[in-house]
C-alpha positions in Angstrom: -4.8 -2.5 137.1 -5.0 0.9 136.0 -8.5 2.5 134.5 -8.6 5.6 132.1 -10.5 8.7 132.5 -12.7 7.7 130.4 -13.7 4.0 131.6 -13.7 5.8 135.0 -16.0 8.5 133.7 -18.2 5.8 132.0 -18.9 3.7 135.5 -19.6 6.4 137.8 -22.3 7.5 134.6 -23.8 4.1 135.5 -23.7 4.1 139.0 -25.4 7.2 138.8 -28.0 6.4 136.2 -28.9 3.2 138.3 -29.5 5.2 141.3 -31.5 7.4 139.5 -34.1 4.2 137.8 -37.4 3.4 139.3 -37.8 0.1 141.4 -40.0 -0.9 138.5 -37.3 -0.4 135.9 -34.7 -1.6 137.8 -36.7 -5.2 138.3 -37.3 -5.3 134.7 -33.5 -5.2 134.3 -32.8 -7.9 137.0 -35.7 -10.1 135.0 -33.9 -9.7 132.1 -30.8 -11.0 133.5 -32.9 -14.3 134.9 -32.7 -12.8 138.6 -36.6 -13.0 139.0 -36.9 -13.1 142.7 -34.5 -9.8 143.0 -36.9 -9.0 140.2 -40.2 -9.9 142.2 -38.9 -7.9 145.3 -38.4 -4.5 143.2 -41.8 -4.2 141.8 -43.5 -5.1 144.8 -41.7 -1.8 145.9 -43.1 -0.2 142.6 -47.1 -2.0 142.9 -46.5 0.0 146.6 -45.9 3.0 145.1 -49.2 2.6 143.2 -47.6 1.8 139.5 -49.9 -0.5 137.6 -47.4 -2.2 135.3 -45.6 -3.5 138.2 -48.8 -5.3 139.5 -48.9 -6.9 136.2 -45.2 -8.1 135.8 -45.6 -9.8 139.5 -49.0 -11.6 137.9 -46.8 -12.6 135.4 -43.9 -14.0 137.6 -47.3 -15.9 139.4 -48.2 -17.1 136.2 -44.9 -18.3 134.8 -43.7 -19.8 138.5 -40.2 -17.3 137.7 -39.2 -16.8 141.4 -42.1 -18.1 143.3 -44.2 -21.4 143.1 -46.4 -21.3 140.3 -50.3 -20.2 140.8 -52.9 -19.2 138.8 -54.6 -17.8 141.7 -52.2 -15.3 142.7 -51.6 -14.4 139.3 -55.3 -13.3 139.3 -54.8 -11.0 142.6 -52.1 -8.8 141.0 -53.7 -8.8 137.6 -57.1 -7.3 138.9 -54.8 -5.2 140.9 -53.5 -3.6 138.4 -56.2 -4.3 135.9 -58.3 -1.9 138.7 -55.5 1.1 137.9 -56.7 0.7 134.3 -53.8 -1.7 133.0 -55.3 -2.7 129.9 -53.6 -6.1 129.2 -53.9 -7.3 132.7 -57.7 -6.3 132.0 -57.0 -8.4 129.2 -55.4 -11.7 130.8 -57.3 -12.0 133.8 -60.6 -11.3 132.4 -59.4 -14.8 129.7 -58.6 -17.0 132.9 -62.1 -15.8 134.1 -63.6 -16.6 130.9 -61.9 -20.1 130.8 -61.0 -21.0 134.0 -58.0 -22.6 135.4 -56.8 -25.7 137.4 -54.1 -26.2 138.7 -50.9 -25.7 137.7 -48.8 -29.2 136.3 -45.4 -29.4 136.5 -42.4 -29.9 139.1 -44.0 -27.5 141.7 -47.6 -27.7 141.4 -49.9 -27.5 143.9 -49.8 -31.5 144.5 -46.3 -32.2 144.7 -46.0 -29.2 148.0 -48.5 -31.1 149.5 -47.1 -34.5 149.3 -43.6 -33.3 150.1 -44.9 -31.1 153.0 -47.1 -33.9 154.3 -43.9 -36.5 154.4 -42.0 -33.6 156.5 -44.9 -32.2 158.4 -47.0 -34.7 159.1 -50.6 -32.6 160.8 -49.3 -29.6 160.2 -48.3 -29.9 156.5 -52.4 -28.1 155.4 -50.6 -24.9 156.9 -47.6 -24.5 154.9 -49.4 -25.4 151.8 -52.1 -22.5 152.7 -49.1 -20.7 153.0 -47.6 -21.3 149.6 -50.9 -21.1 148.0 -52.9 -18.5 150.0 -55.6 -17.8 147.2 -56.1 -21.6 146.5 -54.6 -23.5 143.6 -57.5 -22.9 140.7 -59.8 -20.5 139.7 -63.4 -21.1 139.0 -64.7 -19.7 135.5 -66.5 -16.5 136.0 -68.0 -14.9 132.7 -69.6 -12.3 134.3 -66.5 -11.2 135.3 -65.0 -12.3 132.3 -66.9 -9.8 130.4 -66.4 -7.1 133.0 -62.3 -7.1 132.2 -62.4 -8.1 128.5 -64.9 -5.0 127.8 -62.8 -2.8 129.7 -59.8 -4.2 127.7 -61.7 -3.8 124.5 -62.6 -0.5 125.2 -59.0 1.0 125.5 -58.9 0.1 122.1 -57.3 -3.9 122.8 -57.8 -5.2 119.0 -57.3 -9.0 121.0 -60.0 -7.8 123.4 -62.3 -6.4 120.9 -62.6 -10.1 118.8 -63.1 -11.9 121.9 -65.6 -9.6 123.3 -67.1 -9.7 119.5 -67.5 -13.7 120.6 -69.2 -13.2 124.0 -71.8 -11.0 122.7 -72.8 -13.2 119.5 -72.6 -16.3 121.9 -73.8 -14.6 124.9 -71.5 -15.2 126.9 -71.9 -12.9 130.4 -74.2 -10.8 128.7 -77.3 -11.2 126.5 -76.8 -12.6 122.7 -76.3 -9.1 120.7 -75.3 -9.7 117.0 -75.3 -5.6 116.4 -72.9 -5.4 119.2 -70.6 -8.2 117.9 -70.4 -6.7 114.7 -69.8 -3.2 116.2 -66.5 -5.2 118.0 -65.1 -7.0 115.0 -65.2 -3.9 113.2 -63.4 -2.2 115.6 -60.3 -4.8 115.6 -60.6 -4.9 112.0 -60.4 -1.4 111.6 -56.6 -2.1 113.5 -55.5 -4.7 111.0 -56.1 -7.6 113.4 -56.7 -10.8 111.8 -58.8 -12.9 113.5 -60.9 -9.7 113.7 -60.8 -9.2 109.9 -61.6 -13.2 110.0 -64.9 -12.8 112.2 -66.2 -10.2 110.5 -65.9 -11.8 107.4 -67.9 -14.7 109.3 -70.5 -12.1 109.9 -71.2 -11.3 106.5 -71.2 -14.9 105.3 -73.6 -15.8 107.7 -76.0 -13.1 108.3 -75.6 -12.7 111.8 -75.8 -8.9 112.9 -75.8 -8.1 109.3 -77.5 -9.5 105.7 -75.6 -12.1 104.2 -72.8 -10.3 101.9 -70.6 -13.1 100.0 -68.7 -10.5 98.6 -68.0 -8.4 101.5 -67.1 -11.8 103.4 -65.0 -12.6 100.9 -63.0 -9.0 101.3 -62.5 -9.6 105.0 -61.5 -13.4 104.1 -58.6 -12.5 102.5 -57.3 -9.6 104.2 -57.0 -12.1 107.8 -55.8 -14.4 105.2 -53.4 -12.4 103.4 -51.8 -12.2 107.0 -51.7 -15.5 107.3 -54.9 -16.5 109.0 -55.6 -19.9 108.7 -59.3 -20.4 109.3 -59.3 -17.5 107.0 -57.3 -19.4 104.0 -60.0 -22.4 104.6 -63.1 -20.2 104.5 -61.8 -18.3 101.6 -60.9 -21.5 100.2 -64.2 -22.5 100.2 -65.5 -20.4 98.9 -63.4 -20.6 95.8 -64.3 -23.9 95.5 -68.1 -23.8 96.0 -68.2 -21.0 93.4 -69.7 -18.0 96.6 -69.5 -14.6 95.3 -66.5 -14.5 92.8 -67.1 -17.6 91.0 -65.8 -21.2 91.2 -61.7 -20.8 90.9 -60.3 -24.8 92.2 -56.8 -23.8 91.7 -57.3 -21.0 94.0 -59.0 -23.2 96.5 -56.2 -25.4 96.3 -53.6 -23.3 96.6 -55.3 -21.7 100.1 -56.0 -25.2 100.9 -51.9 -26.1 100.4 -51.0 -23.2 102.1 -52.9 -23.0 105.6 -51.9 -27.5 105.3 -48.5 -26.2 105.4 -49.4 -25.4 108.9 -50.4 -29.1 109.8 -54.6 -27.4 109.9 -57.0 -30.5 109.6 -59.9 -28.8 107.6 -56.6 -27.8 105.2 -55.6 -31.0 105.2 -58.3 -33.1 104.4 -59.6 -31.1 101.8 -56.2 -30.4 99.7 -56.1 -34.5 100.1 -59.7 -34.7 98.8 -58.5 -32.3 95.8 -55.5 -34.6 95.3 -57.1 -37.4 95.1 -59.4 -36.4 92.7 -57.4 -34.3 90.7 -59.4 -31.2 91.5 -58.2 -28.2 90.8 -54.2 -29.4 91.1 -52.3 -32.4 89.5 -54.4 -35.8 90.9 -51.6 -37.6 93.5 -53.3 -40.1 95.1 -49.3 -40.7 97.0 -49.6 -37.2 98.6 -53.4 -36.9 98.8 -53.0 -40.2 101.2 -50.4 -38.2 103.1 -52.4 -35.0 103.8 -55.5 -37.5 104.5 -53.4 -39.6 107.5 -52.1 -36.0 108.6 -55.5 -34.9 109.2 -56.6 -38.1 111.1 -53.7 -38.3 113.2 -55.1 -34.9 114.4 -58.4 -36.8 115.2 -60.4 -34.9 112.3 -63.3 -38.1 111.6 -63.8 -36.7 108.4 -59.9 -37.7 107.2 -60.8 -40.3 109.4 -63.5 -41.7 107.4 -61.9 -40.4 104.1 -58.7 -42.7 105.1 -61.3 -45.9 106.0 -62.6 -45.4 102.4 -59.5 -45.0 100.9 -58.2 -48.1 101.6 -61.3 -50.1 101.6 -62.1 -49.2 97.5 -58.4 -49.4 97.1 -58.2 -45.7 94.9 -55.4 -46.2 92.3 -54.3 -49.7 93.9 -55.3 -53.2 95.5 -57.1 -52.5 98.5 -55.7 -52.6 101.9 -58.7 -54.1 104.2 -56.7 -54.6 107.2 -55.6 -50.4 107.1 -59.1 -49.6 106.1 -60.2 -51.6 109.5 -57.8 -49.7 111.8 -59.1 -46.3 110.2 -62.8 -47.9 110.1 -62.0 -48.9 114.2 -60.5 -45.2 114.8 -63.6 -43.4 113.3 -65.8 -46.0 115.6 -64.1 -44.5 118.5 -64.6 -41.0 117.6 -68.5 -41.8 117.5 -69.2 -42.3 113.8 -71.8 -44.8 113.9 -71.8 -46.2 110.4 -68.1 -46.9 111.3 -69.0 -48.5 114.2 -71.4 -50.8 112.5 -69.0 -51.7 109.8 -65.8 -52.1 112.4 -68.7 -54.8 114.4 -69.0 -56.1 110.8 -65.2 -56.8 110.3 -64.7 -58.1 113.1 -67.4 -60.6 112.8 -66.0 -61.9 109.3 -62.6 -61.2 109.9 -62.2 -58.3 107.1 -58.7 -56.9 108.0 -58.6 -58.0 111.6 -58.6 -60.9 113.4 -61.7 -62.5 113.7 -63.6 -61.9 117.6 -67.1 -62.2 118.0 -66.6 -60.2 121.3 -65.2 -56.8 119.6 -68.2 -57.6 116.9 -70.5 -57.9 119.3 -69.7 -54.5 121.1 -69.3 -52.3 118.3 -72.4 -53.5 117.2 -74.4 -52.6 120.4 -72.7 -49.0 120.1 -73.7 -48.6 116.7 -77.4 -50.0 117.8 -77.6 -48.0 120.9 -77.3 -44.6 118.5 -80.1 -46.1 116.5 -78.4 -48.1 113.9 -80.8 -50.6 112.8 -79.2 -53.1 111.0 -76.8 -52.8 113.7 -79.3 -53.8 116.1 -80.3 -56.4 114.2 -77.4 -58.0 114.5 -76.5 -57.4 118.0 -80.1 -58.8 118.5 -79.0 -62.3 116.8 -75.6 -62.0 118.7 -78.1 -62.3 122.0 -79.9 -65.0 120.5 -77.7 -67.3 119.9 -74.7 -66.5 122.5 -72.3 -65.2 120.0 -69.8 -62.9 121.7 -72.3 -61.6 124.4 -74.2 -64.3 127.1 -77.4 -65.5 125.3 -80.5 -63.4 126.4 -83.3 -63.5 124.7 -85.4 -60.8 126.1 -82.3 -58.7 125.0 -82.6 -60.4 121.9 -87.0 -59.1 121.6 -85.6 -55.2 122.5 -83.2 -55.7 120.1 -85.2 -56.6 116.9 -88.2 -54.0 118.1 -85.6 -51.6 117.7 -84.2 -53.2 114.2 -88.2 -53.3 113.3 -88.9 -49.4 114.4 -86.0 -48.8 111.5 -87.5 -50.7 108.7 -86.0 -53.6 109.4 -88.4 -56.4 108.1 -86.0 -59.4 108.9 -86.1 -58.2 112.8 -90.1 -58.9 112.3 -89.6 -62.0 110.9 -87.2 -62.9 114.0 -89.8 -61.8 116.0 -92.3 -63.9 114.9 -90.5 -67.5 114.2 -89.4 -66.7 117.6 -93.3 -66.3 119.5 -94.6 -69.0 116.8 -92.0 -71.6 118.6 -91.6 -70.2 121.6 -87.6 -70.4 121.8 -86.5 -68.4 125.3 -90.1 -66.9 125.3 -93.8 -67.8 126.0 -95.0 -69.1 122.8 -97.7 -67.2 121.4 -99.1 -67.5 117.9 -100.9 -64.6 117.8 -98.3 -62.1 118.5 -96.1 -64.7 116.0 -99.0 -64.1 113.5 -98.9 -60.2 114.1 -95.3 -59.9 113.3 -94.8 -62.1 110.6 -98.0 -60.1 108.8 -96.5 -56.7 109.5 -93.3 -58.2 108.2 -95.0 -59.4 105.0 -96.5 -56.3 104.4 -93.8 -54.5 104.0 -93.3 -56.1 100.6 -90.7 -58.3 101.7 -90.0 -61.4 99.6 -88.4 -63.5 102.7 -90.9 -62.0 105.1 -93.7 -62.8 102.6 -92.1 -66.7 102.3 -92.1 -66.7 106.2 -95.5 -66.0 106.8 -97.0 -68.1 104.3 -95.0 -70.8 106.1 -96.1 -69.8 109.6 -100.0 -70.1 107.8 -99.2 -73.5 106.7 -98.6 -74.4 110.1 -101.8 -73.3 111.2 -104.0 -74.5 109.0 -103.6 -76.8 105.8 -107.1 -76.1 104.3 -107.8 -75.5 100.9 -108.8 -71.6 101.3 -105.3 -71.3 103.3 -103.5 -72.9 100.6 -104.8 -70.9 98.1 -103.9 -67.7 100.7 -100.4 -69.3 100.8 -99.7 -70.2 97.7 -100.4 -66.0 96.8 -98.2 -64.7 98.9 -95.2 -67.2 97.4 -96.3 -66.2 94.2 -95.8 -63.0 95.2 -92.6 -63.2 96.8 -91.2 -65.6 93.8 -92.1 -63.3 91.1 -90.1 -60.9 93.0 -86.9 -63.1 92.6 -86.5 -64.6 95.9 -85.6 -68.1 95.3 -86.9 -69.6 98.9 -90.0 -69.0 98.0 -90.0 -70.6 94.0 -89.0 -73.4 96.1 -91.7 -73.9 98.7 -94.3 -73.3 95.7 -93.1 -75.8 94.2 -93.1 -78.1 96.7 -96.6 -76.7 97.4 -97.3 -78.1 93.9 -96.1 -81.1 94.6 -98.9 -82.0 97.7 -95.9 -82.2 100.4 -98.7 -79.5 102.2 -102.0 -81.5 101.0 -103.7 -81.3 98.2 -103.1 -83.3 94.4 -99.4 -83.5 93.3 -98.9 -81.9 90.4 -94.9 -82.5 88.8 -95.6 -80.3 85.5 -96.9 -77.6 87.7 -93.8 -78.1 90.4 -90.7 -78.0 87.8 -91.0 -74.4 86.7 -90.7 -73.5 89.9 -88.2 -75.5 91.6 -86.2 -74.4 88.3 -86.8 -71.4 88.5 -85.1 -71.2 92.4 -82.5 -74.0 90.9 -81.3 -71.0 88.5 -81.4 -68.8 91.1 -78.9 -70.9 93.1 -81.0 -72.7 95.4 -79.1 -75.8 96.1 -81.7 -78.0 97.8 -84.5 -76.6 94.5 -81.4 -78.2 92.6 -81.4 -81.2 94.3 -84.7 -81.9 94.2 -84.8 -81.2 90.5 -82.0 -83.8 90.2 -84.0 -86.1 91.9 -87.2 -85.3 89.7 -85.9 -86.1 86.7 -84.3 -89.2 87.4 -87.9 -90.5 89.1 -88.9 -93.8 86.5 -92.3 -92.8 88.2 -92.5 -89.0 86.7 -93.2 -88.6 82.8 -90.1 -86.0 82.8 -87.7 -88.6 83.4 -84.2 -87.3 82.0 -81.3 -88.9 83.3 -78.8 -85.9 81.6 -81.1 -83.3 82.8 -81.2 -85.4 86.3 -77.1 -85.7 86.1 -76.6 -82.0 85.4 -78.5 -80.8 88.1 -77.7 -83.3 90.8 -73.5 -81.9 89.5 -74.9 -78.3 90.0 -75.9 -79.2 93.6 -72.8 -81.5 94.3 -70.5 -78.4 93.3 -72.4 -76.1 95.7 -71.4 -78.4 98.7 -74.5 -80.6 99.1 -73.6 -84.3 100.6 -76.3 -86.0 99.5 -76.3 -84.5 95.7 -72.9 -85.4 95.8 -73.2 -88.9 96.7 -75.7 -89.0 94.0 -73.5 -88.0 91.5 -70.9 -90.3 92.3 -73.1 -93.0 91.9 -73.7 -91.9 88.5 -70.1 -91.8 87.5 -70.2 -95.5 88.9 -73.0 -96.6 87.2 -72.7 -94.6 84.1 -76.3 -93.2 84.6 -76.7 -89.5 82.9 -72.9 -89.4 82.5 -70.3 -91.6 80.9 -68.9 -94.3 83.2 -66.2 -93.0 84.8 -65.2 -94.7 88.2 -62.4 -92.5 89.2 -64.6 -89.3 89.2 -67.3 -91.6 91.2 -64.9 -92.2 94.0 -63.5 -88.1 94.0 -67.7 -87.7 94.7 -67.5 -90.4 97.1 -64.7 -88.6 98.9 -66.6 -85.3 98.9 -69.8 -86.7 100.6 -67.8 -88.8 103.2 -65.7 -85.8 104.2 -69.3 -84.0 105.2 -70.1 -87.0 107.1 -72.0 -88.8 104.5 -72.3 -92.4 105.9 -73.2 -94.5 102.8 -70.6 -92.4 100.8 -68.1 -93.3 103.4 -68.7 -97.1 103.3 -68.7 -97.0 99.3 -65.7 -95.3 99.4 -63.9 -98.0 101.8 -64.9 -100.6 99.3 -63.3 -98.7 96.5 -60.2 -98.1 98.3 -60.2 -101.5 99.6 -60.0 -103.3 96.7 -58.5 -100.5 94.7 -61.1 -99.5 92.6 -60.0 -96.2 90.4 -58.3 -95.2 92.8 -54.9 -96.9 94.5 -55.6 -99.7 97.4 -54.9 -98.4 101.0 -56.2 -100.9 103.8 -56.0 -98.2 106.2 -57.5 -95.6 104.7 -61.0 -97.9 104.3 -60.5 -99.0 107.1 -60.9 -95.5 108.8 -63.5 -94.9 106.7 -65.9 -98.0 107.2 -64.9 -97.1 111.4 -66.7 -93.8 110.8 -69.5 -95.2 108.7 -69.8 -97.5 111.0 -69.7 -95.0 114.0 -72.8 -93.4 112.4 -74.7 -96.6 112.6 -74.7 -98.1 109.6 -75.3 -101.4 109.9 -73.1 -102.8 106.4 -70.1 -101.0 107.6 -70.3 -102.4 111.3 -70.6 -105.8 109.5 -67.8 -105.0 107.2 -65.7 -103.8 110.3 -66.7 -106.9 112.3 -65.9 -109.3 109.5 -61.7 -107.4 109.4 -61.8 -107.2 113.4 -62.4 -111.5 112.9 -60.1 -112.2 110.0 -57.1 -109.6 111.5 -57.5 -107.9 107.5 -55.3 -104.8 108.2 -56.3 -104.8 111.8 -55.7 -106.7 114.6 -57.7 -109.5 115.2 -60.5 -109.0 118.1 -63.4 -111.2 118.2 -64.8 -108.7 121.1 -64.4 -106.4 119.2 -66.1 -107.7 116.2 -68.9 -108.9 118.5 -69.9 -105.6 119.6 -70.1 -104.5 116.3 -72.3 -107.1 115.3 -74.5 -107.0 117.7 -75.0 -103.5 116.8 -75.9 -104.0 113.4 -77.9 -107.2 114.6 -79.9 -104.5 116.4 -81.2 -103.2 113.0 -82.6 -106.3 112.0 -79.1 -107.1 109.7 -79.6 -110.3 108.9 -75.9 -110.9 108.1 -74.8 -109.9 111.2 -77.2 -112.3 112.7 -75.5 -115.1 110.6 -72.4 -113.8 111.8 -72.7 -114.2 115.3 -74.7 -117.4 115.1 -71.4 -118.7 113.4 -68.8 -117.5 115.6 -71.2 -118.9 118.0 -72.0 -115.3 119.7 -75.4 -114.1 121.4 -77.2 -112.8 118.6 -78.3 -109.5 121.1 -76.1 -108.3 124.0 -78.3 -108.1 126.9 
């Protein structure tokens, strides 16, 4: 192949203009090409020959691990090697790793992985090669002494980088004493270069007063030229300032747009807030789909306040149904960040089963964070957790530190606890006296539960006309504040069951007035009142309506009542078919009489269609119970073999049973199977 006189001409240029570049330049060329150890060999020859800027490209071959194993460490020795010449930016980079420090290096060939390998090979003798390889150690311990050393000599030859951090170190103290004047003197100097995050903390400076007065208007200058260069903690500042109205007046569109702008760069503070001014409709068009989007942007970044925004979101439902199970993983995620009031409601979902699964265990912790960061209705709950055993191992003394605690932050029901649990001693010494002390501190708080409590407690101690009268204040008291509980107990107070003349006119308005209130057992009694032949205020529809007001609100007794009104037509219109439904209702809560009235019905088909089996199951678990009619009644089919087997043991037993309860019928029974009338 032939060459012209030109190509020829052209290659012995370059031959000769290679031999004529300096080591230095000639490494930079091999770097370029990705030949870093040819690279790492030419400016040693040029840090030899005393030039500065080869120092620094072999501290950054160190610190990049381009040629040689990657260290930190050795980084350092040929920064401050050329940072020592005067090399401003390896001033600059080692004086940051002294500022911050430095492990060491992850990846393929860190420190750990030479080790390991040469300890497989080596054996005893593998601690030598890996001093070798890392002569200067594989971290560097933060210094910020000489951290401010190398950042003010960078700063002084006029680094704009160097000047903002060393702006920081002075208003922080940092390596030097605090020195707001001196901080100021450094942001202005980056500032004066155009350097944002100078322009940005000197703007900080003039919002906040520190080094100079406070100057809104003069922060809000420096805001926007780090902004205008695309700043982002300068967009947010800046945008808050639009918002709250500081120096140029309120402007919300403006905040929003700065807010959608430095979002657009995933920034948390951004993000939450343009989300908060979506949601709302705040200064830009209300879009509660996008608002939620910037919110979960913002809390995936772990920023609690999207966090808790998010946990609120869903919980109110804003625009739509709520979503309680999302609102319970945000409500759990803000818990693990530390928010405490999440922490106490997370405890609380968990305990009811809002969103989550329930677990008594996860309730119980996230209670006893929240508590443990002073949370007092969260240690009043963790306190009944110990108390009873509920996802924790019962303790009471656990249980007493727990309600102190609850009581130290207002809690009056922890006081109460306290004392119901030194009046009866349960898992501690009784003592009435400490029971009497809590209960009154508890009442005077104002109370109305705390106030029945100890009026209850008194009752207990002493039933004499002066303490009645005492009592009977403090329910007054507490019922004229609307707590039903106590309208209750004064009106059972006015009805003698504590001593004293029973007065039933005196009684009813309050056992009404608790009834109305929804006191089921006030109810009840009412119910019962008024369908007494012995009171004067005998009303059989006023007993019926109350006695269905108790039934509806679950109570077995009332219920059974009121199905023997429907069967009797007493208060109500006859009406057998809604008497057995009643009977039904009482049996299922384990009502025994209920359940053998209700085996009759079914037996013989009363209102209701006959099933054999069916009474039969229910006159077994009437009978189970101990009533002695239905162990009769279950004797009598066990002997006749009436939808049961026959089994004259079996009936035996059951008669004997009921012969133990002085049933005369069973008596006869067994005397005319010819049975012992008691099993000995």
């Amino acid at each position: 192949m032939r060459l012209s006189a030109r190509s020829l001409l052209q290659r012995l240029r370059s031959a000769f203009a290679s031999t004529r570049a300096s080591p230095l330049e000639r490494g930079m060329a091999a770097y370029e090409r990705g030949r870093y150890l040819e690279a790492l060999k030419l400016c040693k020859v040029a840090s030899q020959a005393g030039d500065p800027e080869a120092s620094f490209q072999i501290g950054m071959l160190y610190a990049k691990g381009q040629g040689v194993a990657g260290s930190i460490p050795d980084a350092v020795v040929w920064y401050e090697h050329a940072a020592q010449l005067g090399h401003t930016e390896a001033q600059f980079q080692v004086g940051l790793i002294f500022l911050y420090g430095a492990n060491a290096m992850p990846g393929p060939n860190r420190p750990e992985t030479w080790r390991q390998s040469s300890t497989v090979r080596l054996g005893d003798k593998a601690s030598n090669v890996h001093d070798l390889v890392f002569p200067h150690g594989t971290s560097v311990a933060r210094d910020v002494d000489a951290a401010f050393r190398w950042i003010s000599a960078a700063a002084e030859a006029g680094k704009a980088e160097a000047q903002t951090i060393l702006g920081n170190m002075y208003s922080e103290g940092q390596g030097c004493a605090r020195d707001y004047a001196a901080a100021l003197r450094w942001y202005q100097a980056a500032a004066d270069q155009k350097f944002a995050p100078g322009e940005f903390a000197l703007g900080d400076v003039y919002y906040q007063g520190r080094g100079a007065p406070v100057d809104f208007d003069r922060a809000a200058v420096w805001y926007r030229k780090a902004a205008d260069q695309e700043h982002l903690r300068a967009k947010v500042a800046l945008a808050f300032m639009k918002l709250k109205g500081t120096s140029t007046g309120e402007d919300h569109a403006e905040a929003a747009r700065l807010f959608q702008s430095a979002a657009a760069h995933d920034d948390p503070i951004a993000l939450y807030n343009i989300g908060l001014l979506r949601w709302n409709g705040d200064g830009i068009a209300k879009d509660l789909d996008r608002a939620e989007t910037a919110l979960r942007k913002a809390a995936r970044k772990d920023y609690l306040p999207a966090i808790q925004a998010l946990a609120e979101f869903y919980s109110h439902g804003a625009g739509a149904e709520p979503d309680l199970r999302e609102a319970a993983i945000w409500y759990e995620k803000a818990a693990e960040c530390g928010d405490v009031q999440a922490q106490f409601f997370t405890g609380r979902f968990y305990a009811t089963g809002t969103g989550v699964a329930p677990n008594i265990r996860h309730a119980a912790k996230w209670f006893q964070r929240a508590a443990e960061k002073g949370h007092a209705t969260a240690a009043f709950n963790i306190a009944i957790f110990y108390l009873n055993g509920s996802g924790v191992e019962r303790n009471v003394q656990a249980a007493i530190k727990w309600f102190e605690r609850a009581s130290e932050g207002g809690i009056s029901a922890a006081q109460v606890q306290l004392g119901r649990l030194y009046s009866v001693g349960n898992g501690v010494q009784r003592d009435q006296k400490l029971a009497a002390e809590w209960l009154s501190k508890a009442a005077i708080s104002g109370d109305p539960d705390a106030k029945t409590a100890y009026a209850l407690f008194l009752l207990n101690q002493d039933s004499s006309v002066e303490r009645l009268a005492s009592v009977g204040s403090l329910l007054t008291e507490a019922a004229e504040g609307g707590h039903a509980p106590a309208a209750f107990h004064l009106g059972a107070l006015q009805m003698g069951k504590f001593g004293g003349i029973a007065d039933v006119r005196s009684a009813i308005p309050w056992f009404t007035r608790a009834a109305n209130a929804g006191h089921v057992e006030a109810q009840y009694t009412l119910a019962l009142l008024y369908s007494d032949p012995k009171h004067a205020v005998r009303d059989a529809k006023t007993s019926a309506s109350w006695m269905a007001k108790a039934a509806r609100a679950g109570n077995p007794a009332a219920q059974f009542q009121l199905a023997v009104m429907y069967c009797t037509g007493t208060g109500v219109p006859q009406d057998l078919a809604k008497g057995v439904s009643w009977y039904e209702a009482a049996a299922e809560q384990g009502h025994s009489v209920a359940q053998y009235n209700l085996a009759v019905m079914l037996g013989k088909g009363q209102a209701c269609e006959a099933d054999s089996k069916k009474a039969l199951e229910w006159l077994q678990r009437a009978a189970g119970q101990g009533m002695p009619e239905a162990q009769v009644a279950l004797g009598d089919a066990l002997i006749s073999g009436n939808g049961i087997a026959q089994d004259r043991d079996g009936a035996v037993q059951w008669y004997q049973q009921a012969a133990r309860q002085s049933n005369e019928t069973a008596a006869r029974r067994l005397q005319s199977i010819g049975a012992t009338p008691i099993d000995t």
